[in-house]
N, C-alpha and C positions, 0 to 999 in steps of 0.2 A: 853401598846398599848391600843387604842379606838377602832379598828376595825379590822378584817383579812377575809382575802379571799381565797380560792384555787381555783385552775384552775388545768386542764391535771396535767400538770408536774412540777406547780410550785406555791409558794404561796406569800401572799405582806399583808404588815402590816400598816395600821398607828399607830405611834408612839403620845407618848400625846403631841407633839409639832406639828401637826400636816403633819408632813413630812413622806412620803414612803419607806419603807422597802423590798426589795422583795429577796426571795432565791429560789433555784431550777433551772431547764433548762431555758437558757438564747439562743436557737436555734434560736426563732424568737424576740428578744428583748424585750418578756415580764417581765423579770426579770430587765431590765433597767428603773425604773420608773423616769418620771421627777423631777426636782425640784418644789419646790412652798409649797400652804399649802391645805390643804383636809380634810374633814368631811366624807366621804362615800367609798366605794371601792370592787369593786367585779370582779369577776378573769373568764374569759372563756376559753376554751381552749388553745388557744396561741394565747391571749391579755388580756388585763386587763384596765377598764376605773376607773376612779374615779370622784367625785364630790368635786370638786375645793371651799374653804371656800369663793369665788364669785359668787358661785353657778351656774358655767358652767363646763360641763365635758372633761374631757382631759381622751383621749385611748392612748396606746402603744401597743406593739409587733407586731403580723402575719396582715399585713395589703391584702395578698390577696383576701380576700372577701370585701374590703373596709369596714373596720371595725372601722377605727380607724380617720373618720370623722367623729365624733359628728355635730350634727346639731344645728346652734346656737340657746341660749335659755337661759332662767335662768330655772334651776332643784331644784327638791327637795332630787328624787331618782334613781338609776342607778341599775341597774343589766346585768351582760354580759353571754351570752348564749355561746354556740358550735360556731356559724357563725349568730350571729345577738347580738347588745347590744339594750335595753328598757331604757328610762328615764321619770320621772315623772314631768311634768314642774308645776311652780307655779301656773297655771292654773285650775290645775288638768287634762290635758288631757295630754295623752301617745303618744310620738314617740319613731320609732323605725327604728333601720340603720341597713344595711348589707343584704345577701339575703336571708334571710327565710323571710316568709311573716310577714307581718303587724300586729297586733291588729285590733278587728273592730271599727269602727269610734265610736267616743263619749268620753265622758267625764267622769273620774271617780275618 
């Protein structure tokens, strides 16, 4: 494996081919990760997004807080909170989805 992640109740792996792993409670489909290939991967409570080797992000599981629309972009880095995910676009500046609040404006 290149990378792993845990969340609530469950964990996901990249593997060195770059394809998803994931075991644990499968309640809200976090454990169901997509196909394709992936660089990056971090686990929030019940979802988990990852950074796609195109460098756009794809989320899965508990889509009630609208969590699991990434906003289109090219990324470098991902991180997924309780009820909010952050991605670091090749910009250098930060968005962030779902409902806990924002980041402050700017670039870093």
């Amino acid at each position: 494996y290149t990378a792993i992640a845990g969340g609530w109740h469950h964990s996901c792996a990249i593997g060195t081919d770059g394809t998803i792993t994931c075991w644990g409670s499968n309640a809200y489909g976090q454990s169901s990760p997509p196909s394709g290939t992936y660089t990056a991967i971090s686990a929030g409570e019940l979802h988990t997004c990852a950074l796609g080797t195109d460098q756009t992000i794809t989320c899965w599981g508990d889509n009630r807080a609208d969590l699991l629309e990434a906003p289109i972009g090219i990324y470098t880095a991902v991180t997924a909170g309780g009820y909010h995910t952050c991605a670091l676009g090749t910009d250098q500046t930060l968005t962030c989805w779902g409902p806990a609040p924002g980041p402050p404006h700017g670039t870093y």
